[in-house]
C-alpha positions as CSV (number, residue, x, y, z in Angstrom):
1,X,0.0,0.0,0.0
2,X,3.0,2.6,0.1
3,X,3.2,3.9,3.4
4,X,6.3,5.1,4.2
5,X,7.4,3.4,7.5
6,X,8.2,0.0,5.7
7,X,6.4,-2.3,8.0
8,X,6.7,-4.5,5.0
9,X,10.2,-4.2,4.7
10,X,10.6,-4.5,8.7
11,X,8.7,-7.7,8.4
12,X,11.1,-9.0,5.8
13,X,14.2,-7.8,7.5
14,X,13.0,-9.8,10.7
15,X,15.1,-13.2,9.2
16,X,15.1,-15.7,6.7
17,X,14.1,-18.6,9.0
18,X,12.3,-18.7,12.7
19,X,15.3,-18.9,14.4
20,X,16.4,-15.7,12.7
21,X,13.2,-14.3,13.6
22,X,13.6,-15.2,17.4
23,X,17.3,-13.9,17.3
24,X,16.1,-10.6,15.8
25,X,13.4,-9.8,18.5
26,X,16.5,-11.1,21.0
27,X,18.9,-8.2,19.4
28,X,15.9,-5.9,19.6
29,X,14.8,-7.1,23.6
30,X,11.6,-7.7,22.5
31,X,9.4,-10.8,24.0
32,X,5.9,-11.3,24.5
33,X,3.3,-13.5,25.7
34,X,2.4,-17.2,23.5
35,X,-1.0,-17.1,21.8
36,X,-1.4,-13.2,22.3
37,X,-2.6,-11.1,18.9
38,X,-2.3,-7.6,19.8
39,X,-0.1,-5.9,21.7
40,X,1.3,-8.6,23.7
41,X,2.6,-10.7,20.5
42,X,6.3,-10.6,19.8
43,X,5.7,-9.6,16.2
44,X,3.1,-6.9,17.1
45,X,5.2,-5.5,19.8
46,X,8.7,-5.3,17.4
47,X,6.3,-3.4,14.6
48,X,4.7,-1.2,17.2
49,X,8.4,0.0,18.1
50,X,9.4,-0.3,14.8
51,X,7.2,1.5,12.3
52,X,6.2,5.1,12.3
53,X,2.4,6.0,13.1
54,X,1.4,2.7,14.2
55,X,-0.9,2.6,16.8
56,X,-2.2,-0.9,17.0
57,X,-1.1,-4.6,15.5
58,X,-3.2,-7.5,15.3
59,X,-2.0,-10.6,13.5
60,X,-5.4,-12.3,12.4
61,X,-5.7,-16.0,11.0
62,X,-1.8,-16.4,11.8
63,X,-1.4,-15.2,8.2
64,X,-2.1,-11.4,8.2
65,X,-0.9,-8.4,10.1
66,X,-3.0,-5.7,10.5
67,X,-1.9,-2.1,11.3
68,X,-3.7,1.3,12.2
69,X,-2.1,4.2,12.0
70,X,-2.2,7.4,13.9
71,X,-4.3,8.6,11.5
72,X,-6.8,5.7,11.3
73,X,-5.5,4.6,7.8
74,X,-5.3,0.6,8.2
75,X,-2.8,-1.7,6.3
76,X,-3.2,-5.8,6.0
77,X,0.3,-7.2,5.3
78,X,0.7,-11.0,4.4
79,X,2.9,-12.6,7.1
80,X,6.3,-13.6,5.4
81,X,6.8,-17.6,6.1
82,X,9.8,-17.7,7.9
83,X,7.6,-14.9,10.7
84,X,4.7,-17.4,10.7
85,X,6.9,-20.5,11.3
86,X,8.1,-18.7,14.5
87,X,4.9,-17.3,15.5
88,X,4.0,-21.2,15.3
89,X,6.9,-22.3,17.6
90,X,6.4,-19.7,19.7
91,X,3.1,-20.8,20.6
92,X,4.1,-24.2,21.1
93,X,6.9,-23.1,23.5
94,X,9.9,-22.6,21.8
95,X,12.1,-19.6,22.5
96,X,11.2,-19.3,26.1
97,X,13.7,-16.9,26.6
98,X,11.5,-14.7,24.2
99,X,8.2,-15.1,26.8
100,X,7.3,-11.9,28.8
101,X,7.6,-13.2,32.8
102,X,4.1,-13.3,34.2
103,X,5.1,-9.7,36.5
104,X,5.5,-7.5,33.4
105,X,1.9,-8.4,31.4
């Protein structure tokens, strides 16, 4: 859709694989909670700090990312494989050095 933050591009930067994916949120401190879809998902937190404007991500269906903007423009973004294979790990447990402790939700 053009907008100029790149939350595309951030997306593909993220890494080529999961692992890459979970090393990337390690070099950026970001963790989050498993099975979360807003603001406590590891993704949505990384593009919320990441991308200009953004006020809210929700990953819907596991396959789309969905941003608002500051000023209510809303952008769907098809989740690169290598994110959705560690969203999917994540979930199951992997990375638990990547899971928000219970005291800072």
């Amino acid at each position: 859709m053009g907008y100029p933050n790149g939350a595309a591009k951030l997306l593909d930067d993220l890494g080529h694989d999961a692992d890459a994916v979970a090393n990337t949120l390690r070099s950026q401190e970001i963790k989050g909670i498993r099975n979360a879809v807003r603001q406590l998902n590891p993704i949505c937190r990384y593009i919320q700090k990441a991308a200009v404007g953004v006020t809210q991500a929700t990953i819907t269906s596991r396959e789309l990312l969905v941003l608002t903007y500051s000023d209510e423009r809303r952008q769907e973004l098809q989740l690169p494989a290598a994110v959705k294979d560690f969203l999917a790990a994540f979930d199951r447990g992997a990375y638990p050095d990547l899971i928000l402790p219970p005291e800072a939700v």
